[in-house]
C-alpha positions in Angstrom: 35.8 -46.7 -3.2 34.7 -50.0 -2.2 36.0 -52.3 0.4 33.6 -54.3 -2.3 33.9 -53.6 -6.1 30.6 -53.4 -7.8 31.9 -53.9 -11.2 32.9 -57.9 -10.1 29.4 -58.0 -11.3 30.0 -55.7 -14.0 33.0 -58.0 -14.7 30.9 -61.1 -14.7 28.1 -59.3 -16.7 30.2 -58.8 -19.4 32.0 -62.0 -19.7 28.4 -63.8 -19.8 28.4 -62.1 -22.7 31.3 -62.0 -24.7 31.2 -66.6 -23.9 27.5 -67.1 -24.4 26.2 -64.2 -26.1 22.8 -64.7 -24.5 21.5 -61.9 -22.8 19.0 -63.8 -21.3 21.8 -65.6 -18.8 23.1 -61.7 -18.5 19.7 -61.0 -17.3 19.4 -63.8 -15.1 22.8 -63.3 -13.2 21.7 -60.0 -12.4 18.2 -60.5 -11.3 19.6 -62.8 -8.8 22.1 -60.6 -7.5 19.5 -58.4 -6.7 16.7 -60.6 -5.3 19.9 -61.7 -3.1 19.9 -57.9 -2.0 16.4 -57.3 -1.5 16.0 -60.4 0.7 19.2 -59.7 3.0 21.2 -62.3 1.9 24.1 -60.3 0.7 27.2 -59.8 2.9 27.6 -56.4 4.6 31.1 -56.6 4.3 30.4 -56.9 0.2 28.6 -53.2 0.3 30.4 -51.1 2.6 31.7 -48.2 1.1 34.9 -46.3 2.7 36.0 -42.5 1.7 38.8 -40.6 3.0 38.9 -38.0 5.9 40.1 -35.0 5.1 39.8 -33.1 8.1 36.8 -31.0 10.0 38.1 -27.6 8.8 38.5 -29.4 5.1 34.8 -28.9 3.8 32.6 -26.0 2.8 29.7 -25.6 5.6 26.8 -27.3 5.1 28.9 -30.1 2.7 27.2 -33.0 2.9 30.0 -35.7 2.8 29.3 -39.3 4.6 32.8 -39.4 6.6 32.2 -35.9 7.7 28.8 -36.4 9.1 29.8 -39.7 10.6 32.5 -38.0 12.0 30.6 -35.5 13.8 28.5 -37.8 15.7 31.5 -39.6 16.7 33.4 -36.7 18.0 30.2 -35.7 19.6 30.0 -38.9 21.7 33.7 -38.9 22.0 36.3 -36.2 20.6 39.1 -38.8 20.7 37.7 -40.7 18.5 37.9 -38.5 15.2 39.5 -40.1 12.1 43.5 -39.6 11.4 43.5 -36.9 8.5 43.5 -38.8 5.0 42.3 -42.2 6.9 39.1 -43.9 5.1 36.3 -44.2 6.9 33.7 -46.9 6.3 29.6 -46.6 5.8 26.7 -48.0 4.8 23.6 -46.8 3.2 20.7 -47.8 5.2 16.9 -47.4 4.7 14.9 -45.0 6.8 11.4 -43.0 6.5 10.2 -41.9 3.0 11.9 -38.9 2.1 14.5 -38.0 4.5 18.2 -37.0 2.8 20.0 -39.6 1.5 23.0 -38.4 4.0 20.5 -39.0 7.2 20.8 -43.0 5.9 24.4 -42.9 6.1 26.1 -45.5 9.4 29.0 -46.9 10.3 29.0 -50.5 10.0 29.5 -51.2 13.3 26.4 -49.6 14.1 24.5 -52.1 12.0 26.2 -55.2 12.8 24.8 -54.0 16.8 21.5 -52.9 15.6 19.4 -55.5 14.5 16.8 -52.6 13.8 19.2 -51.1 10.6 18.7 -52.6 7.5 21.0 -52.1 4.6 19.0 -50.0 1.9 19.1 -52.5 -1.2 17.1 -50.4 -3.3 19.8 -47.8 -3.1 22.8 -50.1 -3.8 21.1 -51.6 -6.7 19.8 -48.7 -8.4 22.6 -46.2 -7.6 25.5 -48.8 -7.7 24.9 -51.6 -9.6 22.3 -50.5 -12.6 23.7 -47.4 -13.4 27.6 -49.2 -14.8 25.7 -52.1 -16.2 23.0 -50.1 -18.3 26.0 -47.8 -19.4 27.6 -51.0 -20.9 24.9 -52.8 -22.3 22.5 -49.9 -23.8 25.4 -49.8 -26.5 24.0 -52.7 -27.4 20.0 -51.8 -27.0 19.6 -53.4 -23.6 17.5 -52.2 -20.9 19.3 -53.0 -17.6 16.7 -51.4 -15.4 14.0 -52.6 -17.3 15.4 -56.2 -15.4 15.0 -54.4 -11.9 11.7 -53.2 -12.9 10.5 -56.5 -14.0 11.3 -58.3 -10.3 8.2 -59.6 -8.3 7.4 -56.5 -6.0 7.9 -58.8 -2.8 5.9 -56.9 0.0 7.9 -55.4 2.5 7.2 -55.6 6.3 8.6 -52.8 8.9 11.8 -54.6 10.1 11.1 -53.5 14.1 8.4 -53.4 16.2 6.2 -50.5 16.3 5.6 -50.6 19.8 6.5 -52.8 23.2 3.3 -54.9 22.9 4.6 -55.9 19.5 8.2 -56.5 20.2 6.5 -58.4 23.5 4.1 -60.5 21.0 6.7 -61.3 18.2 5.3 -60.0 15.2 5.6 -61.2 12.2 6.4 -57.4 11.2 9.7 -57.9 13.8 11.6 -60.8 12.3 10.4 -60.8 8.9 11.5 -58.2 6.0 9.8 -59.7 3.3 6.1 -61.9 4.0 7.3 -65.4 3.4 5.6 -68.9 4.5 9.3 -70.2 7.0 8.1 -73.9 5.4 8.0 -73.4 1.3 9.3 -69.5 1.2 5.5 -68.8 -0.3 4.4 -65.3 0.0 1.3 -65.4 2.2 -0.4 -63.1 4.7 -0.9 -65.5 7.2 2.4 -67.0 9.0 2.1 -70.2 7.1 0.3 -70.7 4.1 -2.6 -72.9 3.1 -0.6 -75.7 1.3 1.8 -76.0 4.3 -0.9 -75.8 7.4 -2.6 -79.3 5.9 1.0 -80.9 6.4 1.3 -79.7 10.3 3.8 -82.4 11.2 6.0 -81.4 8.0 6.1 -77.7 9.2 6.7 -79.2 13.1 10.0 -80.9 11.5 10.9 -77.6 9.3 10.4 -75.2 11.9 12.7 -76.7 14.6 15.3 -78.1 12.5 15.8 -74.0 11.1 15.9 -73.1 14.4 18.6 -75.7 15.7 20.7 -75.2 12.3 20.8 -71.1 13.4 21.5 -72.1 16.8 24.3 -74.1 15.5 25.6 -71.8 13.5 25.7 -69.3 16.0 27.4 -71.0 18.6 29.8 -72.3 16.2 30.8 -69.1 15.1 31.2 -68.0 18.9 33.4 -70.8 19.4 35.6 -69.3 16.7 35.3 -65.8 18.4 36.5 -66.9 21.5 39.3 -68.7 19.4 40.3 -65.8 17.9 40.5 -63.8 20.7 41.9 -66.0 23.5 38.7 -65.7 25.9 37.0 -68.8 26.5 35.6 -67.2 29.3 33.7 -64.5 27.9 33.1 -63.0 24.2 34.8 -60.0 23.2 32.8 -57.6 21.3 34.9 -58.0 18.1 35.1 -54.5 16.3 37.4 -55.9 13.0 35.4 -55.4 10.1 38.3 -57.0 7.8 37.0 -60.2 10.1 34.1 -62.5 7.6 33.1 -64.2 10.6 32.4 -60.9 12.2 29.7 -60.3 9.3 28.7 -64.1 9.2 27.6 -63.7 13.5 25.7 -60.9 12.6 23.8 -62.0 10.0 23.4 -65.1 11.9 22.3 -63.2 14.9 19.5 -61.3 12.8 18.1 -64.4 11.5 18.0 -66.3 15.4 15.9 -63.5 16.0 12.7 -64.6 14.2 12.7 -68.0 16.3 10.4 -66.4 18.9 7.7 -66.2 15.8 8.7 -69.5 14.7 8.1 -71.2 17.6 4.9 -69.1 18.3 4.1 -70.7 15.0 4.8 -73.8 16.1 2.5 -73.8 19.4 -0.4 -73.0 16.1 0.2 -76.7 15.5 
């Protein structure tokens, strides 16, 4: 199961179209859900999926079951910390290199709220998850639900760390960025900025610091609320709840803050 149900958007797919009866809007709610997806904007805590323990000497050798293999590496790094019998353990799907088993992609949460370097695999949640109920509901009616997938803009990806320590030193665009959009008007380019926006220099100067006061903001904000929470002015505690939204929230947060290196090496261009 879901800490997250999937079929809210099944839910809302279908009562698009039993009140408008326009599959365009349908097709439009959809699409959005999963440009929101592709470009990171989802919550974490939306797509975590949590399945029940049912104890090491419980599976067939070689099963490939995600609580089971997250299990081992935990009891491998510590044996007290393997999961009560019949307790649920939460993962993620991340993405990783071209062709390795889908159960090599399997993390605990926690592990990609830490690791800036994980990336949530949206491809997977969206045509494993969320197509597959939707095109089951609506091909009654003759619709092709992955046919709206298929029709996205094929937004080109960037590697989300640095291949190497000069890069990571440099602040590639490659580090910060997953997809190859202009900070200023959200343009693809191939060039930082684009064109239109680099003959308005003293426009991007304004857009490019106020983004990276607003995240600065935000962050310390949500720190402020951390510390709240915990009774630690002093210090933050490393929170571990993952029923907590602000936990998610300082995360994401946190990932974004990291492209204002690159920003403001964009901004020294001007």
């Amino acid at each position: 199961m879901f800490f997250f149900s999937f079929f809210q958007i099944l839910e809302r797919s279908i009562k698009l179209l039993f009140e408008t009866r326009d599959i365009s809007q349908i097709k439009q709610y959809v699409q959005r859900q999963c440009i929101k997806l592709l470009e990171g904007k989802a919550s974490m805590q939306d797509l975590i999926f949590a399945k029940e323990y049912r104890g090491s000497f419980a599976y067939r050798p070689g099963a490939c079951v995600p609580a089971l293999e997250l299990t081992r590496k935990m009891v491998a790094y510590d044996r007290r910390s393997e999961p009560r019998v019949g307790e649920r353990v939460p993962y993620v799907i991340v993405y990783g290199t071209p062709g390795v088993p889908l159960i090599q992609l399997v993390r605990r949460p926690i592990d990609v709220l830490q690791d800036h370097n994980l990336r949530l695999n949206a491809t997977y949640y969206i045509t494993k998850q969320i197509m597959p109920p939707l095109n089951r509901i609506f091909s009654l009616i003759g619709v092709d639900v992955f046919s709206w997938y298929d029709e996205l803009p094929r937004i080109q990806k960037a590697c989300s760390t640095a291949r190497n320590e000069l890069d990571a030193r440099k602040g590639t665009i490659s580090q910060y960025f997953t997809t190859l959009h202009c900070p200023v008007c959200d343009e693809l380019t191939q060039h930082g900025i684009c064109s239109k926006c680099r003959s308005q220099p003293q426009h991007v100067a304004v857009i490019l610091n106020q983004e990276i006061r607003e995240l600065e903001y935000r962050q310390d904000q949500l720190v402020k609320l951390c510390k709240n929470c915990t009774g630690c002015r002093d210090q933050q505690i490393q929170c571990v709840s993952l029923n907590c939204p602000v936990l998610f929230k300082l995360s994401r947060v946190s990932r974004e803050l990291c492209k204002a290196p690159y920003l403001r090496q964009l901004l020294d261009q001007f």
